[in-house]
VEXVO-919109 format. One record per residue (C-alpha): residue in three letters; x, y, z. Coordinates in steps of 0.25 Angstrom, whole numbers, plus 5000, padded with zeros to 4 digits. Example, Ala and Ser with C-alpha at 12.3 -4.5 7.8 and 13.67 -1.06 7.14 Angstrom:
// VEXVO-919109
ALA504949825031
SER505549965029
***
This chain:
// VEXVO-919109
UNK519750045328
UNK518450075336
UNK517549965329
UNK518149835332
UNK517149755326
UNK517449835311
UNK518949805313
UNK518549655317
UNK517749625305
UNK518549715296
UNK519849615300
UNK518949475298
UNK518649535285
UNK520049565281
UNK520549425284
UNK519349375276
UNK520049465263
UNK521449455267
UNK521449605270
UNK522249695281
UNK521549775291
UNK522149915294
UNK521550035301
UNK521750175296
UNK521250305304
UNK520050215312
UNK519850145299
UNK519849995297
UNK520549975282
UNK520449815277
UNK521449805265
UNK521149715255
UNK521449655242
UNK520349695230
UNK519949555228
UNK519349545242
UNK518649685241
UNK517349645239
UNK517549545251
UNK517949635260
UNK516949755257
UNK515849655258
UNK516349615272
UNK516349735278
UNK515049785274
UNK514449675279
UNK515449685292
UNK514249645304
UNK513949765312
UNK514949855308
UNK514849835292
UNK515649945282
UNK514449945273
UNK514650085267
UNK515650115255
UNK515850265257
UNK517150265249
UNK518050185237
UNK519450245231
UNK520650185226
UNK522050205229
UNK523250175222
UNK524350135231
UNK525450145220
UNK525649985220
UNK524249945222
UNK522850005222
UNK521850005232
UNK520250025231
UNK519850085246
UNK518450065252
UNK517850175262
UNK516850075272
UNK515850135282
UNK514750085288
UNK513450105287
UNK512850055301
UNK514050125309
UNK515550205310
UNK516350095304
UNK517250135293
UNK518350035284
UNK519250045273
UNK519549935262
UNK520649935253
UNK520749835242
UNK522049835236
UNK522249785220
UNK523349795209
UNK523849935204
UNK524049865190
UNK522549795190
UNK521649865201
UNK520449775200
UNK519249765211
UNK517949735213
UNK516949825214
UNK515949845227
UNK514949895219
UNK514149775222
UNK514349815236
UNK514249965237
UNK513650025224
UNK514250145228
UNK515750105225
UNK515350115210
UNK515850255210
UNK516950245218
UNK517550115209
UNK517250195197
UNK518050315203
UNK519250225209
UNK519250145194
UNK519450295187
UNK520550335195
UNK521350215200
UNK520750105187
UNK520350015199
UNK519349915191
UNK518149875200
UNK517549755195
UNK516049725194
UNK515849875195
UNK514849905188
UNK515250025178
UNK516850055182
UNK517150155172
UNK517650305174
UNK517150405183
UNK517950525183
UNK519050515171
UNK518550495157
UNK518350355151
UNK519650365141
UNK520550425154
UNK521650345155
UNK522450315169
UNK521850315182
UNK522150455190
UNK522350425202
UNK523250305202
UNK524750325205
UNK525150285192
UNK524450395184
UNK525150495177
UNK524750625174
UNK525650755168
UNK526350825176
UNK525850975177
UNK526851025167
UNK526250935155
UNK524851005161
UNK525451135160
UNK525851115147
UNK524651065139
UNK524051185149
UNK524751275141
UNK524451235129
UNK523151215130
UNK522851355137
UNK523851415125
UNK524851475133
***
């Protein structure tokens, strides 16, 4: 890692959240339960010097037995970049949200809410973005089923007469 002042602030903060610290393609990654987002994601934008005060991006992942809401840091003030992951339940994936902290994440909670049912809390209007209200499931979790391409053929078929 070629900024060892980021690495050494980023692993003061991981013991402060009972996070890991791993490095993936040059890029510092602090791993962390969701209850200690909001810690750790105030810590390093506020890291002296070299802060991670720019929220470029915000996605979710489901990991099969656990999901996982991933935050794209950079800096503002210079060429530092970091990754957190906050991991939660699959069955009841609750966070808080940074909203309050970056008012850009609003959009990209309401996108990870609609396709992963990740619930933010204190965000302040989570509600669909992309499917309809009455859509039920969350597309791009594991778990969703869809038919398989010879049920589509089929009401294709009828529907187009042939």
């Amino acid at each position: 890692m070629e900024n060892k002042v980021l690495s050494r602030y980023v692993n003061e903060l991981a013991s402060r959240v009972n996070g890991v610290v791993e490095e993936s393609f040059g890029v510092l990654v602090l791993k962390v339960q969701a209850t200690y987002i909001i810690e750790a994601l105030t810590g390093a934008k506020s890291f002296p010097d070299v802060p991670c005060d720019f929220l470029h991006d915000l996605c979710g992942v489901d990991s099969g037995d656990h999901i996982e809401v991933v935050y794209q840091l950079s800096s503002l003030h210079g060429p530092q970049l970091m990754r957190v992951k906050a991991t939660m339940d699959r069955e009841n994936p609750v966070i808080d949200s940074v909203t309050r902290i970056w008012e850009g994440a609003n959009y990209l909670e309401r996108e990870a809410y609609d396709m992963f049912g990740i619930k933010f809390k204190g965000h302040p209007n989570l509600k669909r973005i992309y499917m309809w209200d009455d859509f039920e499931g969350y597309p791009l979790r594991k778990d969703y089923v869809t038919e398989p391409i010879e049920v589509r053929n089929v009401v294709r078929t009828r529907i187009e007469g042939e």
